[in-house]
N, C-alpha and C positions, 0 to 999 in steps of 0.2 A: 446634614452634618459634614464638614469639612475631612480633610483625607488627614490618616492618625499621622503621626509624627516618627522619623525613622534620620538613620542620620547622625551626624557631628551635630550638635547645638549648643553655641556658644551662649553663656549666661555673661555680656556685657557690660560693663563699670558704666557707672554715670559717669557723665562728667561734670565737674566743677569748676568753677572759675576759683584764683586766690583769696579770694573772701567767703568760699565757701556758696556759693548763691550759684543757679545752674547755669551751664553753659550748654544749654542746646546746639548751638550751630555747631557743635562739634560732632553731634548725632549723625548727620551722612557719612561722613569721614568713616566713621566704625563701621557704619551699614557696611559700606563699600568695601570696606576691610576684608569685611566674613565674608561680603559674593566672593569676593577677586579668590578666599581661600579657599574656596569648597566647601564654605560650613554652611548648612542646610534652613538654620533656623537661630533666633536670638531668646532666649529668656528674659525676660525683661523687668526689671529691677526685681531681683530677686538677692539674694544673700552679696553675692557680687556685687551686684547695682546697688546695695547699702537703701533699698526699699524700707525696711524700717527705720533709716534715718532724715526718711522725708515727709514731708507734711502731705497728706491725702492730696491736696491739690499741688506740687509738684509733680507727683504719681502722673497724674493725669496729664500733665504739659510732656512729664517724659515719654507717657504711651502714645500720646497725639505724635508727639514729635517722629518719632520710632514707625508710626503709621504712613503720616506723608513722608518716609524717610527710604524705609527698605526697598530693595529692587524687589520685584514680583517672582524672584526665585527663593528669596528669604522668608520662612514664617516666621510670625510674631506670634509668643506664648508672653503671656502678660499675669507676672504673679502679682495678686489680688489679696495678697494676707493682709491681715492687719486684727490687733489687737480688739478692734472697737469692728463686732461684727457687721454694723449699720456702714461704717466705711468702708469694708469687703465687699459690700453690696454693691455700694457706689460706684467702685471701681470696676465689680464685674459687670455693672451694667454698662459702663462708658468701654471695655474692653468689647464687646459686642458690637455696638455703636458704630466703633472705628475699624470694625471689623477684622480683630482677630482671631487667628487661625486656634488659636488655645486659651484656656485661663490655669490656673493654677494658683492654690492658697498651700502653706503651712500650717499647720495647729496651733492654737493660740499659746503663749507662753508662758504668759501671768499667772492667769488662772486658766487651768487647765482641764482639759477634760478628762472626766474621771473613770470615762470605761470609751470605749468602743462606740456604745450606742451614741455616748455625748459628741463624739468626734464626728461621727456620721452627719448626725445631725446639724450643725456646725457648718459642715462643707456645701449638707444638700441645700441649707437657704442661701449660701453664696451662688452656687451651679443655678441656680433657679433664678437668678437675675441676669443669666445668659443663656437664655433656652436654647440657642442653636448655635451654642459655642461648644466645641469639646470643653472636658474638664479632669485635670489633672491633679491626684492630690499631692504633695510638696514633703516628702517623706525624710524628714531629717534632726533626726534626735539629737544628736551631737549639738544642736542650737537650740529646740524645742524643747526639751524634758522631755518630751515626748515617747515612750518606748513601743508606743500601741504596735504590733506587728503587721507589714504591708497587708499580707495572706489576711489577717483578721478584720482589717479593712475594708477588704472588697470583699470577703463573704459577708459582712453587712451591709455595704454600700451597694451592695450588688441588688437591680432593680428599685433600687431607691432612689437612684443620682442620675435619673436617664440620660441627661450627657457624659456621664463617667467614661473616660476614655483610658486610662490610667495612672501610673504613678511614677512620679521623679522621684527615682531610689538611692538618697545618698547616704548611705549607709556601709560598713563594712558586713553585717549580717547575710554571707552569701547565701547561707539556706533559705531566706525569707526570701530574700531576690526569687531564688529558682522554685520556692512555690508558689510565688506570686504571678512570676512568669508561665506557670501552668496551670493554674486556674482557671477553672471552664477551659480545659484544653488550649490555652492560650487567648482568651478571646479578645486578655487587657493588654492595653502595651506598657511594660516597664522599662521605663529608658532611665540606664547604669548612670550613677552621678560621680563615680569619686576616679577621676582623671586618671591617679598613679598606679591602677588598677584595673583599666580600662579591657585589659588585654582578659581579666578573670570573664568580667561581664559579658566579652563576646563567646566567650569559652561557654555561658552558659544562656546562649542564646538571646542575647539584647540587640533590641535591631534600631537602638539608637542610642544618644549619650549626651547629657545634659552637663557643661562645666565651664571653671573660671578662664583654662590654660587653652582652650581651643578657642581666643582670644587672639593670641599672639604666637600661637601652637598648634594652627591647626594642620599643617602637611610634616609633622612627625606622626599626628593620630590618625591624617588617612593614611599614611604608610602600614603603622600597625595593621587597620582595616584590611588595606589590599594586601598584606604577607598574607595573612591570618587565612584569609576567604581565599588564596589560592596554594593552602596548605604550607607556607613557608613559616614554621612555628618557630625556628630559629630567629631570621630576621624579624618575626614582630614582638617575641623575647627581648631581642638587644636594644630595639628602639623603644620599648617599655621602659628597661634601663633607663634609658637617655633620659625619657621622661620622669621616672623617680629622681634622678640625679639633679635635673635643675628644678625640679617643685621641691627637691631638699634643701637646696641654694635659696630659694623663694620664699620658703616657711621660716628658715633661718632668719635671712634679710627684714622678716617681716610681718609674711603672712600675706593679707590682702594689700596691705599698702604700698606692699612689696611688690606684689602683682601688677597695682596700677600702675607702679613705676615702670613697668618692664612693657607697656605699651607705649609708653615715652622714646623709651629706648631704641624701638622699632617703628616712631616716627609717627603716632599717633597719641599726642599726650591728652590726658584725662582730667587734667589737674592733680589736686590733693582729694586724701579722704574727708569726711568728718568724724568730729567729735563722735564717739569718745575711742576711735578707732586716731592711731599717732601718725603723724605725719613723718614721710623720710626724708633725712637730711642729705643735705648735697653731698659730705663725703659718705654716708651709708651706699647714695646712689651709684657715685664711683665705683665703689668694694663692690657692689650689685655687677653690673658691669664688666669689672675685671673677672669678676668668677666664672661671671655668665661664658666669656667670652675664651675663656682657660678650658670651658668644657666643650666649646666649639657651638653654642645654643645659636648661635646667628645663623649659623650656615642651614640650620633647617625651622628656624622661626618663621612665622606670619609675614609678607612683604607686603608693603603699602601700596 
């Protein structure tokens, strides 16, 4: 079994060409983005990546791509959700294959699982077509209906999932976090997912962090990292800040589309989103831009 997952890990946008259709060759461009930042690992099409907006075999061109793509200091976590369990499968199997370092699914959305046991169940025949891949469950209600609690997950999942390695927590539920994260004495790793917040999760022992802004952002969040861990709680307070203040600018602009833009902006463009996620126009991009730029976001953004 591969080494657990600790760290920045950037959840990476596809890209797309103006017709909407993939643009691969832009996939080293970003690899080499997160080496050159210090971000440790990529999540790959996951909510970021607009993974449920692609058809099972893009998936797969984007994780091949991603594979021959990355520098050997980057790991590849390859979310494998999908509605249509038989296609989870597929893709955890082909994740393995190309030999990634993780996999990771969500909960189904449609129909949903109605307890705990259904949920387990669910993940353990995805994980089981990657026997010696870690496996990570994708814990995020805010998109899933999903409210199953992380804690309640892995006291079931526990000895059932034997690659269970543990859980991408994007949740604001700190409690769940901090008893998820003690669980069997800490045996699972919970890596913190929600960026504007980052600073709570190290406070309560996350020894890694999965998100969309360590993109284009990642040497504001190792700052926080290195204040934090050598006790300067001040400075990684004010650069928290910083961080709320332009994912406020961001969510405003947008959201995710908002987001893709602001990898343009910093010289690696992504294209547009898809359907049924809206495309930014040229003057939204401008106002993106000037805001960005009013709160100084360049001087400690991602460099190409």
């Amino acid at each position: 079994m591969k080494q657990r997952l600790s760290g920045l890990i950037a959840a990476p946008f596809t890209p797309f060409a103006q017709d909407s259709s993939l643009a691969l060759d832009k996939i080293p461009a970003l690899a080499n983005l997160l080496s050159k930042n210090g971000v440790s690992g990529a999540f790959v099409c996951g909510t970021t990546g607009e993974g449920y907006s692609m058809t099972t075999h893009e998936r797969l061109q984007v994780a091949t791509a991603w594979s021959k793509s990355k520098p050997a200091t980057l790991k590849l976590i390859i979310h494998v959700g999908h509605s249509s369990l038989g296609d989870a499968k597929t893709l955890a199997k082909h994740a393995e294959e190309i030999n990634a370092d993780a996999i990771s699914t969500i909960a189904p959305s449609f129909f949903k699982p109605a307890s705990v046991v259904e949920l387990v169940s669910w993940c353990q025949q995805i994980a089981a077509e990657a026997p010696n891949t870690p496996f990570y469950y994708y814990h995020i209600p805010s998109m899933t209906g999903v409210t199953i609690s992380a804690l309640d997950f892995l006291k079931e999942a526990d000895g059932k999932i034997p690659t269970l390695a543990g859980v991408k927590f994007t949740y604001e539920d700190l409690e769940d976090f901090k008893a998820a994260s003690n669980f069997k004495s800490g045996y699972y790793t919970i890596l913190f997912g929600r960026d504007e917040i980052l600073l709570s999760g190290l406070q309560l022992n996350a020894p890694g962090a999965i998100g969309s802004t360590y993109n284009y952002a990642s040497p504001l969040y190792t700052e926080i990292i290195n204040s934090y861990k050598s006790g300067d709680l001040k400075t990684a307070e004010k650069n928290q800040a910083r961080s709320q203040q332009f994912i406020n600018i961001m969510i405003t602009a947008g959201g995710l589309p908002a987001g893709k833009k602001i990898m343009k902006l910093i010289g690696v463009d992504c294209g547009p989103v898809r359907l049924p996620l809206h495309r930014i126009t040229e003057q939204q991009e401008l106002k993106l831009r000037a805001d960005l730029e009013e709160i100084g976001f360049f001087n400690y953004a991602s460099k190409v």
